[in-house]
KOLVEX-632856 format. One record per residue (C-alpha): residue in one letter; z, y, x. Coordinates in nm, 4 decimals. Example, Ala and Ser with C-alpha at 12.3 -4.5 7.8 and 13.67 -1.06 7.14 Angstrom:
! KOLVEX-632856
 type        z        y        x
    A   0.7800  -0.4500   1.2300
    S   0.7140  -0.1060   1.3670
This chain:
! KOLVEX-632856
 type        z        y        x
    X  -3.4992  -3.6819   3.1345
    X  -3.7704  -3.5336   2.8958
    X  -3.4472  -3.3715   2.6596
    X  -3.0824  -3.3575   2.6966
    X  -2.8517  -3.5136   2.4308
    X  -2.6083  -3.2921   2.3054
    X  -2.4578  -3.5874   2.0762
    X  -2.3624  -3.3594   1.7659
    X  -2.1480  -3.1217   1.9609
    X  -1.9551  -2.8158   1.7120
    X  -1.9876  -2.5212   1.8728
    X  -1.7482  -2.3323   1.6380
    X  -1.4449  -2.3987   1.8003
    X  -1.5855  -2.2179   2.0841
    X  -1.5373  -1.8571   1.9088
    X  -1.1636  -1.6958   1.9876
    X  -0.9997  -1.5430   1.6494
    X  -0.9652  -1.2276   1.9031
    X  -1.3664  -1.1737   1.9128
    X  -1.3836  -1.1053   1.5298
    X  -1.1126  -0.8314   1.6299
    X  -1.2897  -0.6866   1.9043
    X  -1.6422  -0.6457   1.6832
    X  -1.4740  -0.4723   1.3908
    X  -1.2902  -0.2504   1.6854
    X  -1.6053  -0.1554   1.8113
    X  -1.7798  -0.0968   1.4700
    X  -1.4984   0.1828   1.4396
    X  -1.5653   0.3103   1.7428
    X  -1.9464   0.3927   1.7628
    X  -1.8711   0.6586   1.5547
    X  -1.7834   0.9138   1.9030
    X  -2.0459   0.7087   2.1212
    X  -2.4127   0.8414   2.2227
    X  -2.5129   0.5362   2.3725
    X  -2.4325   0.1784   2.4439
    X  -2.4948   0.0053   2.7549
    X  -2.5114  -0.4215   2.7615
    X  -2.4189  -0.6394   3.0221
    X  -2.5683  -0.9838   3.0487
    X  -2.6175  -1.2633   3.3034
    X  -2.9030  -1.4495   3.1459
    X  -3.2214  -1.2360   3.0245
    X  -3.2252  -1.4183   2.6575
    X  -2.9626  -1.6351   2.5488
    X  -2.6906  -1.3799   2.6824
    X  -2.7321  -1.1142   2.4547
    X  -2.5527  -1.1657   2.1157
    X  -2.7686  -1.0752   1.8405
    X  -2.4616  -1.0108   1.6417
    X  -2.3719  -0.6546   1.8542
    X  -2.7387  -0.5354   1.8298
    X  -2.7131  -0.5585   1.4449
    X  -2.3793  -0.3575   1.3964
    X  -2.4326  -0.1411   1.7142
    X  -2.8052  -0.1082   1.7016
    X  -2.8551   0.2745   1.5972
    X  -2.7826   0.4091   1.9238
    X  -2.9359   0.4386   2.2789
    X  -2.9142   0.1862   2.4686
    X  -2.9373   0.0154   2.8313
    X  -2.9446  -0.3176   2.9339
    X  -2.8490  -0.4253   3.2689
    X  -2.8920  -0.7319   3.3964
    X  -2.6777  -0.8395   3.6700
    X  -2.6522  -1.1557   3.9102
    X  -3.0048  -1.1254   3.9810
    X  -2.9591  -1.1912   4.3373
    X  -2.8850  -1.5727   4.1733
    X  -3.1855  -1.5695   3.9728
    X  -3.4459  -1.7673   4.0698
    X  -3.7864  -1.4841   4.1555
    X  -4.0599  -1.7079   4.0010
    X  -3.8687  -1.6949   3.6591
    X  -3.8985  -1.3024   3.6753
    X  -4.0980  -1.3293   3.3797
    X  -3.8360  -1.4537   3.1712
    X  -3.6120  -1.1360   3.2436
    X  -3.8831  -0.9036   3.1422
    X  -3.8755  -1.0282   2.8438
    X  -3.5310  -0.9355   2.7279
    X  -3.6581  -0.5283   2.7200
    X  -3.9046  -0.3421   2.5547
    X  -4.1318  -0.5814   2.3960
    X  -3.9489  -0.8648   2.4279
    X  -4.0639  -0.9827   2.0653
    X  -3.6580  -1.0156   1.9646
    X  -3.6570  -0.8144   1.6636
    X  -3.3426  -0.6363   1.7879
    X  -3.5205  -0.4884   2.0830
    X  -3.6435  -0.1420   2.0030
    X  -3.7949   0.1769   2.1699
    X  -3.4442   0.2855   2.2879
    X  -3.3602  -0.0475   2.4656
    X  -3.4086   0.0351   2.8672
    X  -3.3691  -0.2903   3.0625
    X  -3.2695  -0.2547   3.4325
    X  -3.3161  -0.6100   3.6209
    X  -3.1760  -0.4596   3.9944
    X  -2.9440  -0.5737   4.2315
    X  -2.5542  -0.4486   4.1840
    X  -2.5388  -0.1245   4.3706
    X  -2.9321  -0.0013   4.2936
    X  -2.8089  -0.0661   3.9198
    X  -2.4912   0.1286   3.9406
    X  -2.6588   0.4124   4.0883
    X  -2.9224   0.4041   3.8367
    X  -2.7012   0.3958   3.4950
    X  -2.5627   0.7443   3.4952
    X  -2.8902   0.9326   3.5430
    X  -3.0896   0.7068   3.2739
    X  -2.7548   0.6843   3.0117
    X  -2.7697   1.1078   3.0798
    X  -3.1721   1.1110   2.9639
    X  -3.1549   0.8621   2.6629
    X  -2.8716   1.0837   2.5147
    X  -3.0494   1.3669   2.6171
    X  -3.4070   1.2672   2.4101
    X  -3.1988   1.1072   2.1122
    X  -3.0554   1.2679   1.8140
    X  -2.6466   1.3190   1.8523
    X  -2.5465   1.4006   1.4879
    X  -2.2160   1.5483   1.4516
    X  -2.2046   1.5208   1.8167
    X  -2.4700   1.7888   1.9333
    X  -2.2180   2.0487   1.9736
    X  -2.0197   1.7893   2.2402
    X  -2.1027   1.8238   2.6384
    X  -1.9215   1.5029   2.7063
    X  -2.1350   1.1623   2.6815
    X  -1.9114   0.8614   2.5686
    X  -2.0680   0.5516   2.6425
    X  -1.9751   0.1871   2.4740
    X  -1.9773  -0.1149   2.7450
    X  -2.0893  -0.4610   2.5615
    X  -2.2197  -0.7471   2.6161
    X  -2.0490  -1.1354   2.6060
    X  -1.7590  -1.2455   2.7673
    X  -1.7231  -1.2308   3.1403
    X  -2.0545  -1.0420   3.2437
    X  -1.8413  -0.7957   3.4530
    X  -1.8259  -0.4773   3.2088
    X  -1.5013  -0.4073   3.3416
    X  -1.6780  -0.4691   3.7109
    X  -1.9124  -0.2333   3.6225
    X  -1.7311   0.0717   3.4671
    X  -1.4777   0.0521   3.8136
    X  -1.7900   0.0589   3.9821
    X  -1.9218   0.3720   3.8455
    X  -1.6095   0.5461   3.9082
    X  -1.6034   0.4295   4.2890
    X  -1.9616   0.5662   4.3214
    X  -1.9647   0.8925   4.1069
    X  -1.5737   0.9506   4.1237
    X  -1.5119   0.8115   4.4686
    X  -1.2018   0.6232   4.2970
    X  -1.1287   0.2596   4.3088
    X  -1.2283   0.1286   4.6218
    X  -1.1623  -0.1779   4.7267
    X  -1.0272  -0.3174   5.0578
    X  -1.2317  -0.6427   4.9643
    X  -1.5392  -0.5249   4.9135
    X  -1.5167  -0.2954   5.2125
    X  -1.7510  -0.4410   5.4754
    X  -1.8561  -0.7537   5.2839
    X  -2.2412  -0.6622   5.2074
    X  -2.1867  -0.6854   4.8074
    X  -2.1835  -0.4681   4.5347
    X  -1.8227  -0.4112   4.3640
    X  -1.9458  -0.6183   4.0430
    X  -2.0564  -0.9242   4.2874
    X  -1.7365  -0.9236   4.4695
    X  -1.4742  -0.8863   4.1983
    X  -1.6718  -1.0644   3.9163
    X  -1.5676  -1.4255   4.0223
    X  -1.2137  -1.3596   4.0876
    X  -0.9762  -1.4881   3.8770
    X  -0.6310  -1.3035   3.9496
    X  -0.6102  -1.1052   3.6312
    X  -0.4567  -0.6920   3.7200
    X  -0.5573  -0.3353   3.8080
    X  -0.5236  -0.2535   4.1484
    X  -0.4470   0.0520   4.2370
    X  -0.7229   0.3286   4.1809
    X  -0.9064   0.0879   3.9080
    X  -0.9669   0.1566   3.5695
    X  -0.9297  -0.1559   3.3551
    X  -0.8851  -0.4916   3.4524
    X  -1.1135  -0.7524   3.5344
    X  -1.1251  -1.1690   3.6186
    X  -1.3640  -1.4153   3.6823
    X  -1.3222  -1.5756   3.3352
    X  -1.3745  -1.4910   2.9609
    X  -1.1076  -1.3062   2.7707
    X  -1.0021  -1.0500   3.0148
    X  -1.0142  -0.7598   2.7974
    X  -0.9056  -0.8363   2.4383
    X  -0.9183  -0.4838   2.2741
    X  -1.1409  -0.1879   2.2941
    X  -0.9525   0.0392   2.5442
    X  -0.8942   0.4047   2.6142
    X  -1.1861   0.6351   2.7617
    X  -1.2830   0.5831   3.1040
    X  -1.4347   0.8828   3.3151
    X  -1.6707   0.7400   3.5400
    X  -1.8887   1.0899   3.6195
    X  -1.8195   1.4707   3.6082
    X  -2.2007   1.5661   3.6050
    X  -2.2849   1.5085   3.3097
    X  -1.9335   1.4663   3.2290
    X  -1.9723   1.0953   3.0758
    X  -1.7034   0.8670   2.9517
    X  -1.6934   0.4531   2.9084
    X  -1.5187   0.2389   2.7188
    X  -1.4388  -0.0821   2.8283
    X  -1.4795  -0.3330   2.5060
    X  -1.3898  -0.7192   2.4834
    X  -1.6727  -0.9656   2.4832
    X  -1.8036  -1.0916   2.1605
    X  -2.0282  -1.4027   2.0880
    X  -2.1483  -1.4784   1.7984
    X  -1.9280  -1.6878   1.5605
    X  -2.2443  -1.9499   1.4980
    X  -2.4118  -2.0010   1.7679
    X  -2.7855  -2.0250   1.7056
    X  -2.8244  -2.3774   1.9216
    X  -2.5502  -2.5840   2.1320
    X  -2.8102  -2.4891   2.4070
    X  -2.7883  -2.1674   2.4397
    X  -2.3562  -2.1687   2.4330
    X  -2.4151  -2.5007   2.7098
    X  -2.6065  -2.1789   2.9401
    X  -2.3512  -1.9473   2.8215
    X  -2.0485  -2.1762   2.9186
    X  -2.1937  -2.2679   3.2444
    X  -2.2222  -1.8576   3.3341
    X  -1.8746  -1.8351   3.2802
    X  -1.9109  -1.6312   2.9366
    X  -1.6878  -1.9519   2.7805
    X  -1.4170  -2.1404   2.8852
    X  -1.4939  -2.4646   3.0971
    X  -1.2602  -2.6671   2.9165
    X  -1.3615  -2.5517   2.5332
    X  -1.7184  -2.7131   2.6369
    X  -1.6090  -2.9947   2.8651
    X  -1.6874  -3.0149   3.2725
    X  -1.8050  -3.3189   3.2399
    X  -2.1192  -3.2310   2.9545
    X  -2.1435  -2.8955   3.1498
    X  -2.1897  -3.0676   3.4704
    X  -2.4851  -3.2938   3.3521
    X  -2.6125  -3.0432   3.1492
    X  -2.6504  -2.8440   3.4840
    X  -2.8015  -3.1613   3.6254
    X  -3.0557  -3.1855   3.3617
    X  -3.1406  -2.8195   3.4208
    X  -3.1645  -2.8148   3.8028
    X  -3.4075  -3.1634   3.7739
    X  -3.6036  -3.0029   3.4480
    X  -3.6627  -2.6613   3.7176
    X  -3.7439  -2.9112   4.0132
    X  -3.4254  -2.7193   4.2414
    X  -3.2975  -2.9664   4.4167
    X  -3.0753  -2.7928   4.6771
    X  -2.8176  -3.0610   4.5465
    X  -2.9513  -3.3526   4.7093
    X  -2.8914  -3.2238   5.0628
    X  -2.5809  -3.0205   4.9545
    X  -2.3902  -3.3450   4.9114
    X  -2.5800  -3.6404   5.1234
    X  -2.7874  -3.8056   4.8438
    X  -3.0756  -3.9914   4.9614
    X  -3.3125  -3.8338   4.6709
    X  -3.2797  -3.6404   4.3623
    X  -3.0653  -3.8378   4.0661
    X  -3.0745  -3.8492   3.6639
    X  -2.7561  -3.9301   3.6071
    X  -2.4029  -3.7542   3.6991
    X  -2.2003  -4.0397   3.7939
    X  -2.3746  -4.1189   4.0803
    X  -2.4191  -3.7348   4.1794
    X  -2.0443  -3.6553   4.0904
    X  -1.9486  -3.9423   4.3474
    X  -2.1286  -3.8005   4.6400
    X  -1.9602  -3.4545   4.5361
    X  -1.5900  -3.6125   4.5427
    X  -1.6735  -3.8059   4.8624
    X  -1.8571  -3.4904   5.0523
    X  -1.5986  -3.1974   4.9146
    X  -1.2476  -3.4505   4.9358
    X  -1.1906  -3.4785   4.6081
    X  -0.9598  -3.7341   4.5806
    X  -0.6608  -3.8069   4.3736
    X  -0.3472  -4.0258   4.3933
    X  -0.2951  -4.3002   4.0814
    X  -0.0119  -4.4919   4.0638
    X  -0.1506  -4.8889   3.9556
    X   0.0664  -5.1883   3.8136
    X   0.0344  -5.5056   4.0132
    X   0.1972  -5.8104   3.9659
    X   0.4112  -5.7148   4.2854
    X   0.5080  -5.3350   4.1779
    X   0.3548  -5.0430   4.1664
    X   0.0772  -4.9362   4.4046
    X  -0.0202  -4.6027   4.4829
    X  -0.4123  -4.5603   4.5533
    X  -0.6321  -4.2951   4.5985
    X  -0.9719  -4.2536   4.3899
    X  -1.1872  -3.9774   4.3703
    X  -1.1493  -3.7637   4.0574
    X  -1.4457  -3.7027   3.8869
    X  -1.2822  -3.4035   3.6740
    X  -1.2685  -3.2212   4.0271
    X  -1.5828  -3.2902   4.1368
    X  -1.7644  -3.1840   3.8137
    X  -1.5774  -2.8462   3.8767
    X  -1.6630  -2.8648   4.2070
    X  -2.0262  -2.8785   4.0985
    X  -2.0095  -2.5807   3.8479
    X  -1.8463  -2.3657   4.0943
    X  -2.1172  -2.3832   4.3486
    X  -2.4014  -2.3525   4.0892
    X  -2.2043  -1.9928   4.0039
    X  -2.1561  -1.8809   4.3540
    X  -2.5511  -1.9628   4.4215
    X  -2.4924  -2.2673   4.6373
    X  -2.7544  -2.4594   4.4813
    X  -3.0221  -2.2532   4.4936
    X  -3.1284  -1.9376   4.2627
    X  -3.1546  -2.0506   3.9282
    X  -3.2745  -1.9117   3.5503
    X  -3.1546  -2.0842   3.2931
    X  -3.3904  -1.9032   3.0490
């Protein structure tokens, strides 16, 4: 396919009422911070214009994570979200940091200490403490990353899971979806959108510099600028599957893995070469992962029970392993 059809889809009812809260919450409280630092998945279309404009006068750091699922030939793309990115929000303060979970965590601390350090504080010269504002769109792992720092500089919040595994704390915890605060974490985190609701409390995270972070709901804009860009968005988990539909999601994702020529998917569930369409594709995933559901049919005799596949599954099925990096390393920008 040269373009996708979107068929005239409304984005708008993909904007929570709680979002508008959480911006005018964090408007209030940029008054105590010295810098901000951004979260975001996807170099471009994860950033919301909408924070840079009401939070723009301060430092600030961009980190972008997952980048051991980004495809390497699309580094391009990532470098363009910093300094000289051409996005008029982008400014001589922004610092991007495109490095893998733990290199990242070690490196926010020292360059959040130097950007406050060469930037004007205001009324807040006087202050020795650093308080720090954590944005960025929903379900980026903010909360991830704050309980991260605190593990690292604080030696607090360490996790049983994530003991031994190889990952960072962010990759580990980002994609579950029990919702609580173990014991020794901060603030809570899940691997969906809406976790955190309300700007919280002030976080310590590092005694030298003695820096504070506060954990702050994820905001998207309320008008998207394209159903393309909230289609990426939705399929990184920053909206929920079923505002946007699995199915459109799924052969959106199609579209994008054929457009990028990654075609992990044909061997990952037994098709014979790559495919346009997602019927055909979402068969082979039912039949391959057992997705299979029982329907109760009326015959002339009764009523027959009979198994078919679900297709509902199996388009989930197919989103999940495009997050976990099953199909191959992707960039959607």
């Amino acid at each position: 396919r040269e373009r996708f059809e979107f068929g005239g889809r409304d984005v708008a009812s993909w904007f929570p009422r709680h979002m508008a809260k959480g911006l005018r919450q964090m408007r209030l409280a940029l008054r105590r911070a010295d810098c901000l630092v951004e979260r975001s998945h996807i170099p471009l279309s994860g950033r919301n214009p909408a924070l840079q404009e009401a939070l723009g006068i301060r430092p600030h750091v961009l980190v972008l994570n997952k980048m051991d699922l980004a495809d390497p030939r699309r580094q391009p793309v990532s470098a363009r979200a910093g300094p000289g990115g051409g996005q008029r929000w982008c400014h001589r303060q922004v610092t991007a940091v495109p490095l893998p979970p733990c290199a990242c965590s070690l490196q926010v601390v020292p360059m959040v200490a130097k950007l406050v350090a060469d930037s004007p504080r205001y009324h807040r010269a006087e202050s020795s403490e650093h308080n720090i504002l954590v944005i960025g769109v929903p379900n980026v792992g903010k909360s991830s990353l704050i309980n991260s720092l605190r593990r690292l500089h604080l030696k607090k919040g360490i996790s049983a899971r994530c003991q031994g595994s190889g990952r960072g704390w962010a990759q580990c915890h980002v994609r579950l979806v029990t919702v609580s605060v173990p014991p020794g974490k901060a603030t809570a985190v899940g691997g969906e959108p809406g976790i955190t609701k309300a700007v919280l409390s002030r976080i310590q995270v590092c005694e030298k510099p003695l820096m504070y972070l506060v954990d702050t709901p994820g905001v998207l804009p309320p008008k998207l600028g394209d159903v393309e860009t909230g289609m990426k968005l939705a399929l990184c988990g920053a909206i929920h599957d079923h505002l946007v539909g699995e199915d459109i999601m799924a052969d959106y994702l199609l579209y994008t893995l054929n457009k990028q020529q990654q075609f992990v998917y044909v061997q990952r569930y037994g098709l014979g070469q790559p495919c346009d369409h997602i019927e055909p594709l979402l068969k082979h995933v039912a039949l391959s992962q057992g997705r299979t559901q029982k329907v109760k049919v009326l015959t002339g005799t009764g009523n027959v029970n009979m198994m078919m596949l679900n297709y509902p599954a199996a388009a989930y099925e197919f989103l999940r392993d495009f997050r976990a990096g099953r199909l191959g390393r992707v960039t959607l920008d």
